[in-house]
MDAnalysis code that builds the backbone (N, CA, C; Angstrom):
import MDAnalysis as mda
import numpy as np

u = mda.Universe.empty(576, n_residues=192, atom_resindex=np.repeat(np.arange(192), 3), trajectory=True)
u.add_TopologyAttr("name", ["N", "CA", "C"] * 192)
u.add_TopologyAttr("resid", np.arange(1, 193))
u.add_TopologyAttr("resname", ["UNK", "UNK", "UNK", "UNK", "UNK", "UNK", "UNK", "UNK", "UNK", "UNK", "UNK", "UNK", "UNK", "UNK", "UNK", "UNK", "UNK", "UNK", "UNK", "UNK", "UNK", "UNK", "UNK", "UNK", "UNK", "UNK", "UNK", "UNK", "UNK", "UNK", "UNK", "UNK", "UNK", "UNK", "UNK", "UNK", "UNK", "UNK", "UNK", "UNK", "UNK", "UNK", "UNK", "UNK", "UNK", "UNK", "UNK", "UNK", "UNK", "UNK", "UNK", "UNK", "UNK", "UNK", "UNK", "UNK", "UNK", "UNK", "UNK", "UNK", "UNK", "UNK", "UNK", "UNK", "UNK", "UNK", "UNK", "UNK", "UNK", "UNK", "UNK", "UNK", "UNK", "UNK", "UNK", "UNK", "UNK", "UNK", "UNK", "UNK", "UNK", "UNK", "UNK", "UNK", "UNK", "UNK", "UNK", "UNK", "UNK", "UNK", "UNK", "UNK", "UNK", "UNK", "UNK", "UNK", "UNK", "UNK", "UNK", "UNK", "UNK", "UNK", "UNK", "UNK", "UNK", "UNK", "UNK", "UNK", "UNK", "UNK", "UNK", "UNK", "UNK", "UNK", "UNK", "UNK", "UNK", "UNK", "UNK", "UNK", "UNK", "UNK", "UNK", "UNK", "UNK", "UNK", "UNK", "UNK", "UNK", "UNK", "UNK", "UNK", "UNK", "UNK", "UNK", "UNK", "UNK", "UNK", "UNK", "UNK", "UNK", "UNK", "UNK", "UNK", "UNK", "UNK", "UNK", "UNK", "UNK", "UNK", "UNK", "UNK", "UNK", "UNK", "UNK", "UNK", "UNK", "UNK", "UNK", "UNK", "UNK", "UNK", "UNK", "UNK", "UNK", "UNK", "UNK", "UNK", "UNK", "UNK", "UNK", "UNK", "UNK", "UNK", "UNK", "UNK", "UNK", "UNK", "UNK", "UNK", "UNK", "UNK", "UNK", "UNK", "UNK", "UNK", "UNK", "UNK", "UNK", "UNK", "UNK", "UNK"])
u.atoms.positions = np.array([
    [5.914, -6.858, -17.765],
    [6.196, -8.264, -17.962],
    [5.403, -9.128, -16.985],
    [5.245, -8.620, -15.998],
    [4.697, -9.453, -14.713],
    [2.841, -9.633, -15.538],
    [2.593, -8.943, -15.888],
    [0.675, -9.084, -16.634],
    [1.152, -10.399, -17.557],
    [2.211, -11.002, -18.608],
    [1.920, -11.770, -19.136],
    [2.539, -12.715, -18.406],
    [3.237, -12.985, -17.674],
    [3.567, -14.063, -16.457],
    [1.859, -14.414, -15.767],
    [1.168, -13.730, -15.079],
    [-0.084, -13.981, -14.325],
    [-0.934, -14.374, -15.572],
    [-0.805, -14.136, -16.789],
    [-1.568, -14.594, -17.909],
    [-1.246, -16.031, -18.583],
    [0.199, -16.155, -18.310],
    [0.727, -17.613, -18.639],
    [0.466, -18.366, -17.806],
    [0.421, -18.338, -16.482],
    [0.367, -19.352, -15.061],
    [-0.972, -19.568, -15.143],
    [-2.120, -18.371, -15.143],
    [-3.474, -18.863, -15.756],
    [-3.868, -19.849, -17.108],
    [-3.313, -19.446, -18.104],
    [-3.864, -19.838, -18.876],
    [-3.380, -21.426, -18.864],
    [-2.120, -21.833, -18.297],
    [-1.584, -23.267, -18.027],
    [-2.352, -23.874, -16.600],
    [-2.772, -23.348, -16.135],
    [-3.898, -23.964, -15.298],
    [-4.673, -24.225, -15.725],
    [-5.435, -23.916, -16.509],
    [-6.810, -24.111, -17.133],
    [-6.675, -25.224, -18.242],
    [-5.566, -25.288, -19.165],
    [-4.923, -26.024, -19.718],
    [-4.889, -27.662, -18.886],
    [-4.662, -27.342, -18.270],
    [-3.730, -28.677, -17.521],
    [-5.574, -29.226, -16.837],
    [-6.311, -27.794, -16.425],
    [-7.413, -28.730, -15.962],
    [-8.670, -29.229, -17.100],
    [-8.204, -28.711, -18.270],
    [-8.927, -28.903, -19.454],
    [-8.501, -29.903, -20.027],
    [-7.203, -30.862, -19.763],
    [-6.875, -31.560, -20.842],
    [-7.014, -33.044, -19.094],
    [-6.811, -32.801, -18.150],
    [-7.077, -33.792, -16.810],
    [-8.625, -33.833, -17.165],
    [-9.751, -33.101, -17.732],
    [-10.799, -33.177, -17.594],
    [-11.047, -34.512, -18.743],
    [-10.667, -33.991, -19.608],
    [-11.122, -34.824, -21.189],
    [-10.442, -36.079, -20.918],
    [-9.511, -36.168, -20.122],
    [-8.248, -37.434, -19.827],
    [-9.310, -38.353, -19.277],
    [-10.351, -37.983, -18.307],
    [-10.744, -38.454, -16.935],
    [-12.106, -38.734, -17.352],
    [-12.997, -38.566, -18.352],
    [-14.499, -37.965, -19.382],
    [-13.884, -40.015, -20.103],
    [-12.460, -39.736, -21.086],
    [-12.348, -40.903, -21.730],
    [-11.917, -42.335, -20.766],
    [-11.456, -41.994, -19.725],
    [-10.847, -43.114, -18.892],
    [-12.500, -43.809, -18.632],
    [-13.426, -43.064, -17.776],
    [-14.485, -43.051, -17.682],
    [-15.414, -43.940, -18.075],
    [-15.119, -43.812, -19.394],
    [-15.927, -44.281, -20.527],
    [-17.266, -43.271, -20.952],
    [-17.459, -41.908, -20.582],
    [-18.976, -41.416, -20.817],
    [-18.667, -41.419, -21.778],
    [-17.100, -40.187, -22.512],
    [-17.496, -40.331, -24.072],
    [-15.945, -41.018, -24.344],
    [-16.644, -41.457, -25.945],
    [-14.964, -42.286, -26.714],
    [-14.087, -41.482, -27.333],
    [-13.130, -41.794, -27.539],
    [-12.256, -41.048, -28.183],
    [-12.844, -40.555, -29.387],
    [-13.438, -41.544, -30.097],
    [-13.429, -41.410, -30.985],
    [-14.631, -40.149, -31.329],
    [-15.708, -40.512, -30.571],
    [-16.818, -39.368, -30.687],
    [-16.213, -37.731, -29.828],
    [-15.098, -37.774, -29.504],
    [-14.433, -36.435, -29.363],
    [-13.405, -35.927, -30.473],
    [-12.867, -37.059, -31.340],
    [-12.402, -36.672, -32.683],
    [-13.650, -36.115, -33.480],
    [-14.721, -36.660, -33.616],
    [-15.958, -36.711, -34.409],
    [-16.434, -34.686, -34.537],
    [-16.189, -35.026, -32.944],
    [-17.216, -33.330, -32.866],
    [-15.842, -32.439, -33.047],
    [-14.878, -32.433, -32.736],
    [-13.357, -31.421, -33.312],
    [-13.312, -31.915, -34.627],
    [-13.709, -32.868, -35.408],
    [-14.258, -32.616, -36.926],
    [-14.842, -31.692, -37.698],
    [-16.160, -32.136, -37.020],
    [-17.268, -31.198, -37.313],
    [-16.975, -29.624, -37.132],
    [-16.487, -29.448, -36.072],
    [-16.193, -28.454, -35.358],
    [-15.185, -27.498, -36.658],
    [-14.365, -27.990, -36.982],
    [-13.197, -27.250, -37.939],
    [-13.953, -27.971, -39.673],
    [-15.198, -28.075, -39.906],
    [-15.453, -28.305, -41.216],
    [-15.560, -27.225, -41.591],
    [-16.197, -25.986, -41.704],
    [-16.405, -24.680, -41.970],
    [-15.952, -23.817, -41.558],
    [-15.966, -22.801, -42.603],
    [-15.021, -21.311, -42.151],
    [-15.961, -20.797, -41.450],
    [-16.983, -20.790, -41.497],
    [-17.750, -19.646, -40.517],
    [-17.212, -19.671, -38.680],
    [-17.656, -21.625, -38.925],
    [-17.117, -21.938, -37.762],
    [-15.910, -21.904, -36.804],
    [-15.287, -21.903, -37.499],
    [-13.470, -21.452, -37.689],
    [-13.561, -20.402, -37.235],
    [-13.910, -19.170, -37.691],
    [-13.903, -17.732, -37.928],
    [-14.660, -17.148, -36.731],
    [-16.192, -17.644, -36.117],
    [-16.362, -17.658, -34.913],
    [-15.649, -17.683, -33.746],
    [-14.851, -18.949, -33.441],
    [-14.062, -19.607, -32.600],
    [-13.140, -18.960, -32.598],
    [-12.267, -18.260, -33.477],
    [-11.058, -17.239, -33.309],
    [-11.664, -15.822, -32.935],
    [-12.699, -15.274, -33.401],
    [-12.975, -14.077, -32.719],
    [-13.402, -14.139, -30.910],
    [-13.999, -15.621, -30.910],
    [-14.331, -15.623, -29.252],
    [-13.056, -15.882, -28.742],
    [-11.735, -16.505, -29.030],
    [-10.558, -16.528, -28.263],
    [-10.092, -15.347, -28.852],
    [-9.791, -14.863, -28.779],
    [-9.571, -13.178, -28.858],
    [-10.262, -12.527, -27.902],
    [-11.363, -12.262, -28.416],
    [-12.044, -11.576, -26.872],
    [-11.977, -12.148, -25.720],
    [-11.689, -13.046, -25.508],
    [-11.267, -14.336, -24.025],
    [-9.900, -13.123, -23.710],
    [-9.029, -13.691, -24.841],
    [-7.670, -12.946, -24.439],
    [-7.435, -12.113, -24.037],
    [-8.195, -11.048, -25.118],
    [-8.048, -9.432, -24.503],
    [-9.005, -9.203, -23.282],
    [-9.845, -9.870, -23.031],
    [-10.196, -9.834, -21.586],
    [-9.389, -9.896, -20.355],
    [-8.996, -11.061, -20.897],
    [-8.161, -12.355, -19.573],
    [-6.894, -11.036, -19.375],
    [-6.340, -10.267, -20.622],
    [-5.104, -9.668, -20.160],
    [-5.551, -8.144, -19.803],
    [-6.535, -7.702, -20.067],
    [-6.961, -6.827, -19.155],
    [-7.389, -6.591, -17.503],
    [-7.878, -7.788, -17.911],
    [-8.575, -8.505, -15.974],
    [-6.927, -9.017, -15.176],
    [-6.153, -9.068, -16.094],
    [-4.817, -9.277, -15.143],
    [-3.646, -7.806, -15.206],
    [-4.309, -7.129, -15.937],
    [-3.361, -5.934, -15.533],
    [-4.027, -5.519, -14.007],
    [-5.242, -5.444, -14.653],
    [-6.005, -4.648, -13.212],
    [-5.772, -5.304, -11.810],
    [-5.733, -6.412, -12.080],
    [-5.385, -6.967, -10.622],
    [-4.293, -6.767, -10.383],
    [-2.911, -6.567, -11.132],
    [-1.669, -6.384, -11.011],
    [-1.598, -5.035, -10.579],
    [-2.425, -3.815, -11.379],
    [-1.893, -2.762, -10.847],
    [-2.947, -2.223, -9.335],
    [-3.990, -3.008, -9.554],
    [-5.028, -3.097, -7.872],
    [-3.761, -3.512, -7.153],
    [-3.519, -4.705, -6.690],
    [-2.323, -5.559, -6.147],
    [-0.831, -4.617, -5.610],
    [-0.295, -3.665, -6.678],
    [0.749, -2.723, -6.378],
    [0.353, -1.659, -5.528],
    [-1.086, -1.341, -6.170],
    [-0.763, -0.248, -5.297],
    [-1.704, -0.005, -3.731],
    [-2.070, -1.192, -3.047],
    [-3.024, -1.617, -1.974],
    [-1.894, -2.048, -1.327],
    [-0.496, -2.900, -1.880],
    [0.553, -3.388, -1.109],
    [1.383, -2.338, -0.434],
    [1.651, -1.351, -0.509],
    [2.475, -0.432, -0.105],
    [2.196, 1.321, 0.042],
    [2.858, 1.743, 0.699],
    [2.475, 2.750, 1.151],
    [3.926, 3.472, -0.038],
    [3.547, 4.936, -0.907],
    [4.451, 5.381, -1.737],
    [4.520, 7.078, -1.217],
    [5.946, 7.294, -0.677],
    [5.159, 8.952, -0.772],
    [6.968, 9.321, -0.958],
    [6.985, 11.185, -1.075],
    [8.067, 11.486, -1.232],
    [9.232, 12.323, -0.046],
    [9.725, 12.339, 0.620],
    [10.639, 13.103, 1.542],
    [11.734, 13.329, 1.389],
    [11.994, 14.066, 2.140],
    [13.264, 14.839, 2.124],
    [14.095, 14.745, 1.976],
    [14.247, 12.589, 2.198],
    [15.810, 11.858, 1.437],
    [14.734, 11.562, 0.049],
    [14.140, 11.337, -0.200],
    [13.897, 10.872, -1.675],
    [12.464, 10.075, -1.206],
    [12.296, 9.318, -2.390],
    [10.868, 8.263, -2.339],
    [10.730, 7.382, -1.454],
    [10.437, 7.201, -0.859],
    [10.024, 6.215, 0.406],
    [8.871, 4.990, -0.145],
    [9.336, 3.874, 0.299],
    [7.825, 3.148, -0.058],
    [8.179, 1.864, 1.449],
    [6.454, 2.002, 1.844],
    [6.593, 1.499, 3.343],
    [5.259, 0.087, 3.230],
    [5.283, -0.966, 3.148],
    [4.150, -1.849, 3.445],
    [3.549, -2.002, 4.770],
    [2.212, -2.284, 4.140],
    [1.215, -1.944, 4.782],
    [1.041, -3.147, 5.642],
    [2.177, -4.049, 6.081],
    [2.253, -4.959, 6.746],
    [3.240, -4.224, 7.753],
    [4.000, -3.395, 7.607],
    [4.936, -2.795, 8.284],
    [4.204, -1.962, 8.837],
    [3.257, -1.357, 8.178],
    [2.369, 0.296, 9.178],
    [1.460, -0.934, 10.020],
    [0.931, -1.990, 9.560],
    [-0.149, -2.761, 10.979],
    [0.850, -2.878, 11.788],
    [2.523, -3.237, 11.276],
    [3.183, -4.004, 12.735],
    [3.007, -2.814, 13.677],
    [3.235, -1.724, 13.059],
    [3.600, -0.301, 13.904],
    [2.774, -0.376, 14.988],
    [1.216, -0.323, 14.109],
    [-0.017, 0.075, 14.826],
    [-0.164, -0.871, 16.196],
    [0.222, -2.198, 15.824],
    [0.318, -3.429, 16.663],
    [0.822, -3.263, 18.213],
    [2.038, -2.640, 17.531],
    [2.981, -2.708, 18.954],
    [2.408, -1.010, 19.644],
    [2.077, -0.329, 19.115],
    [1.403, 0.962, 19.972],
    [0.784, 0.617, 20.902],
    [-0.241, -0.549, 20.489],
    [-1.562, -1.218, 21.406],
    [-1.134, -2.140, 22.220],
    [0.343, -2.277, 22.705],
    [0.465, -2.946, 23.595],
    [0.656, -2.164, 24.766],
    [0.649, -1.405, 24.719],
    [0.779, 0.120, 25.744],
    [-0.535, 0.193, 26.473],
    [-1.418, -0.307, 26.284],
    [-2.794, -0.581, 26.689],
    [-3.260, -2.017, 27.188],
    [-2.916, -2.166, 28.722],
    [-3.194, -3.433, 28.852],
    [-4.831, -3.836, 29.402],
    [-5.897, -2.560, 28.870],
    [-7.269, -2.957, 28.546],
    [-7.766, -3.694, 27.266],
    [-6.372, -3.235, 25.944],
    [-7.126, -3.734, 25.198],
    [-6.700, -5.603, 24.960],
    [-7.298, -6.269, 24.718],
    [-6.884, -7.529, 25.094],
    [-6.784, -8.200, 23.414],
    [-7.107, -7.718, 22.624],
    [-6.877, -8.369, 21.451],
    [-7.361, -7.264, 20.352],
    [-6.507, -7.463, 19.066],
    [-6.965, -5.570, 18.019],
    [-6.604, -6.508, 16.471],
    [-7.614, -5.895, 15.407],
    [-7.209, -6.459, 14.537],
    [-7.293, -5.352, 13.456],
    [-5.999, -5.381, 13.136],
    [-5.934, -4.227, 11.902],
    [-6.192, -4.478, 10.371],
    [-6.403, -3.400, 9.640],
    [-6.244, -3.016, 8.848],
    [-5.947, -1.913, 7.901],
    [-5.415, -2.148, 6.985],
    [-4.842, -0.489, 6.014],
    [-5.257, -0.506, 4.904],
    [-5.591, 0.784, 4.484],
    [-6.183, 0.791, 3.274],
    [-5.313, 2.262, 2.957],
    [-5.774, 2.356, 1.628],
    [-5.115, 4.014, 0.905],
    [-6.465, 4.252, 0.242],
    [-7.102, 5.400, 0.839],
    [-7.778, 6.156, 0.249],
    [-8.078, 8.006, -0.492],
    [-7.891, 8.270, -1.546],
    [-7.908, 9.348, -2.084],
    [-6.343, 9.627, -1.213],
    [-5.382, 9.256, -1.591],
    [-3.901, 9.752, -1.043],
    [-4.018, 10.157, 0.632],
    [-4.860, 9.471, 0.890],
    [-4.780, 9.493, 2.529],
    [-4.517, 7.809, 3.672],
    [-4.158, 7.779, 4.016],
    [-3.685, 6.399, 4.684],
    [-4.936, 6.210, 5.871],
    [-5.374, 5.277, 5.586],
    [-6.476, 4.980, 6.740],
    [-6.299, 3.486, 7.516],
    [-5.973, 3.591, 8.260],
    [-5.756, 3.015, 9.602],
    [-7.236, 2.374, 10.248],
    [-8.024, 1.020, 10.412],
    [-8.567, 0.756, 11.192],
    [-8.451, -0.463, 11.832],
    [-8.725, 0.013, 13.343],
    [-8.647, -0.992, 14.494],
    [-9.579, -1.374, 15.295],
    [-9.798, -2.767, 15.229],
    [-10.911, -3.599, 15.078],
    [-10.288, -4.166, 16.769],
    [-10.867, -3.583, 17.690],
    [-10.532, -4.144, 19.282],
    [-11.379, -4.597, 20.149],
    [-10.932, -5.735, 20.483],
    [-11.726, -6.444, 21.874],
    [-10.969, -5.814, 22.865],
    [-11.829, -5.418, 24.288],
    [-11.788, -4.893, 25.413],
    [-12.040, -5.497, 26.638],
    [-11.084, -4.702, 27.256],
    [-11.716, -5.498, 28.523],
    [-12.659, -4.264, 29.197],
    [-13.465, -4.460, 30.152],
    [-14.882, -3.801, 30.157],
    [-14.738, -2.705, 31.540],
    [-13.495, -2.169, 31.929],
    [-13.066, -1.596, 32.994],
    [-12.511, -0.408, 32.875],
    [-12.710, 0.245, 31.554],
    [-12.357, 1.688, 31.844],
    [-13.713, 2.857, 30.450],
    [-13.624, 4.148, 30.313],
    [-14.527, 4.372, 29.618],
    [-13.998, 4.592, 28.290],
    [-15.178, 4.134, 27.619],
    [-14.396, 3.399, 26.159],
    [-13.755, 4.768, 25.175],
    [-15.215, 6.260, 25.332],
    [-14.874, 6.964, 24.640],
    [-13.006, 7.306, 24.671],
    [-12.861, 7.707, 26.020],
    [-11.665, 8.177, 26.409],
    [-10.589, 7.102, 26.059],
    [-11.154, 5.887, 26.201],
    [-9.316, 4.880, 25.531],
    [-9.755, 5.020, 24.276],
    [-10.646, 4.713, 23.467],
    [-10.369, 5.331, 22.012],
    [-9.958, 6.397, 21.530],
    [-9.890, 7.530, 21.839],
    [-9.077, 8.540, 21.568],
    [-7.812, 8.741, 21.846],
    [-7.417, 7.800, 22.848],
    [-5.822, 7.319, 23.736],
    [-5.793, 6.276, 22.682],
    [-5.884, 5.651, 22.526],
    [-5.877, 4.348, 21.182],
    [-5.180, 5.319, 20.189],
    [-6.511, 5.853, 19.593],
    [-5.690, 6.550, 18.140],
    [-4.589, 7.618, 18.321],
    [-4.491, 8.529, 19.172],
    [-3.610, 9.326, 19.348],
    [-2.288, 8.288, 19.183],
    [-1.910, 7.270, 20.412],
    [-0.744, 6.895, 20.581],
    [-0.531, 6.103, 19.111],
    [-1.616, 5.326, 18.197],
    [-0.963, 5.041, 17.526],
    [-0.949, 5.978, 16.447],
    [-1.344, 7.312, 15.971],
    [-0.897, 7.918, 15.408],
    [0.251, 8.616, 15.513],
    [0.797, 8.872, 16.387],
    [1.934, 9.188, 16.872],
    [3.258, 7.876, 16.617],
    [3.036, 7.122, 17.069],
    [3.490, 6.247, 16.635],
    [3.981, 5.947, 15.865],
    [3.314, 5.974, 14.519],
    [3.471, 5.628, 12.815],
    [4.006, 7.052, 12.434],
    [3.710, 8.292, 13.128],
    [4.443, 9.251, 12.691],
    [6.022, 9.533, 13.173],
    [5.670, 8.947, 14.193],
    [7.580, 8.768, 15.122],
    [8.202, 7.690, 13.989],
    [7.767, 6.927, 13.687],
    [8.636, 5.244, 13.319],
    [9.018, 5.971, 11.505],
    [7.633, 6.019, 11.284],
    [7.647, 6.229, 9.604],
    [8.316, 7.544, 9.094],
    [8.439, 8.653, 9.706],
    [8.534, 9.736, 10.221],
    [7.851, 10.286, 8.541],
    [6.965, 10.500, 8.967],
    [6.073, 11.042, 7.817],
    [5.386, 11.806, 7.982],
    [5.202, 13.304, 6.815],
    [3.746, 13.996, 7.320],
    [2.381, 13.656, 6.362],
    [2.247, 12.306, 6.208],
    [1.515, 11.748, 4.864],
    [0.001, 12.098, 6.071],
    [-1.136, 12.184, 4.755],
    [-2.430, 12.374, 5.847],
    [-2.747, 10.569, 6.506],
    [-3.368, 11.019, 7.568],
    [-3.362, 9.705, 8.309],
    [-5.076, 9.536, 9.030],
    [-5.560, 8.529, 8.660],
    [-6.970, 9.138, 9.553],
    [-6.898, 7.480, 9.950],
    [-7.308, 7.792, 11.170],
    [-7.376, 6.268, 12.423],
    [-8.536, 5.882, 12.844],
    [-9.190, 4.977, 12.620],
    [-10.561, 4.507, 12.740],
    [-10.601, 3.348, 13.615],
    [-11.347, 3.615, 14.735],
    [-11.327, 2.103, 15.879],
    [-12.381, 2.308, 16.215],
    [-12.490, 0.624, 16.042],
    [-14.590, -0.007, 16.300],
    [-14.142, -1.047, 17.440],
    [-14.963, -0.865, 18.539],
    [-14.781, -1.693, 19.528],
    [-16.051, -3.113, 19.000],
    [-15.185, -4.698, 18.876],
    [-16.075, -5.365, 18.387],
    [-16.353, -6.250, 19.475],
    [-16.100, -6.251, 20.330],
    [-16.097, -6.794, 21.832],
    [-15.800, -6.491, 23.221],
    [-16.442, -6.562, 23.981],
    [-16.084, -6.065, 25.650],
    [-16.437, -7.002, 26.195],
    [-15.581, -7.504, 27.106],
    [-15.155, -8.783, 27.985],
    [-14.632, -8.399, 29.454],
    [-15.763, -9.092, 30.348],
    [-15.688, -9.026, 31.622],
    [-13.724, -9.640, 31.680],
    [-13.327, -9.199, 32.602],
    [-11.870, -9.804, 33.651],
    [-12.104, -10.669, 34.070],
    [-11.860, -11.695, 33.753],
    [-12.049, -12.742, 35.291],
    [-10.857, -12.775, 36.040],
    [-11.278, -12.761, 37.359],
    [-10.085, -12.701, 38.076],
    [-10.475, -14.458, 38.763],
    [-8.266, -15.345, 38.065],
    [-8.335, -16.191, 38.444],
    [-8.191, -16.526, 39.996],
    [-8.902, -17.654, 40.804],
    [-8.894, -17.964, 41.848],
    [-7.708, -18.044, 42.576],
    [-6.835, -17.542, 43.618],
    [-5.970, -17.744, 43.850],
    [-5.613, -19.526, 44.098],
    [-4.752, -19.319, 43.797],
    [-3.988, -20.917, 44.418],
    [-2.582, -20.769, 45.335],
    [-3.477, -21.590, 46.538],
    [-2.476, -21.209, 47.629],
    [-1.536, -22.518, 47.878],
    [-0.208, -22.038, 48.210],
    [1.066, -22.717, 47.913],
    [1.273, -23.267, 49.480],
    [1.275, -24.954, 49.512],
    [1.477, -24.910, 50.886],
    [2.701, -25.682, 51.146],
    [3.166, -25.671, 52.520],
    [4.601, -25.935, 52.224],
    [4.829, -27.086, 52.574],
    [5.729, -27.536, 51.798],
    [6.080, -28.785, 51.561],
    [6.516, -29.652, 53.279],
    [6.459, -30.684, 53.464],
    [6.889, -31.343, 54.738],
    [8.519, -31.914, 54.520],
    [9.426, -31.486, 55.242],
    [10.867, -31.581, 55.499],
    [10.844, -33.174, 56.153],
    [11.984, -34.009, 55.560],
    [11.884, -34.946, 56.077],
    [13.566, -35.229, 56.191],
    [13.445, -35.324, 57.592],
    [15.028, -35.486, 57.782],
    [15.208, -36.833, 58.054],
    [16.633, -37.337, 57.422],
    [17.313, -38.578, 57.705],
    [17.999, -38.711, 59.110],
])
């Protein structure tokens, strides 16, 4: 049901901007009413013409509702994570596995900013983390501390043995600045 809902909300958009168009063409003045009755005249004088025009909205249609299944069933199954265990079917979003991944990386106060993403590939869950650094320890070794803890992580929380592969690209390294101290001086007592 949901494919002809995304097919109705489309096709009333287009509607609404097809009939604001012709509204806005006559307000205008380019063309008259009347020379847009003229050509939807012409237009419906012949069967051929007729007969054309219904086979191209048809193929529009069966397009338009093909191109919206696919996005519907692209859309289902990129949103969530589906697998089966030991209480039954599980289904986990993939907004819920970044939060996971999120809060792992706070355990790391080199990395200073991480940007995830999830994907499902060939029934495997792929995990990548997109991190700015700070430029003070060696990178190979916190990336492998990176993915470990958050694979562990998503396997503690989610408690899953789904395949998992963790991918982190360092897209920045950033000196520390260390701010200047500011020294606190003490106030002058003033007695009555």
């Amino acid at each position: 049901m949901k494919v002809v809902h995304f097919f109705i909300y489309v096709f009333s958009v287009f509607v609404y901007l097809t009939v604001g168009s012709l509204l806005m063409i006559v307000a205008l003045r380019i063309v008259s009413m009347e020379d847009v009755f003229m050509a939807v005249r012409e237009f419906y004088g012949g069967f051929w013409n007729s007969f054309q025009t219904f086979l191209v909205g048809f193929l529009f249609i069966c397009v338009g509702l093909a191109f919206a299944k696919l996005l519907i069933a692209r859309a289902r199954s990129e949103d969530a994570l589906v697998y089966q265990s030991d209480m039954g079917r599980i289904t986990v979003s993939f907004t819920a596995i970044e939060d996971i991944a999120r809060k792992a990386l706070k355990k790391f106060l080199v990395v200073k900013d991480c940007k995830v993403k999830t994907n499902l590939r060939d029934s495997e869950l792929e995990i990548i983390l997109r991190l700015t650094i700070w430029s003070t320890l060696n990178i190979p070794d916190l990336l492998r501390d990176v993915q470990e803890e958050v694979r562990q992580k998503v396997i503690r929380v989610l408690g899953m043995e789904y395949p998992l592969e963790i991918k982190t690209e360092v897209i920045r390294v950033e000196e520390h600045k260390v701010e200047e101290e500011v020294t606190i001086r003490p106030s002058k007592v003033v007695s009555s």
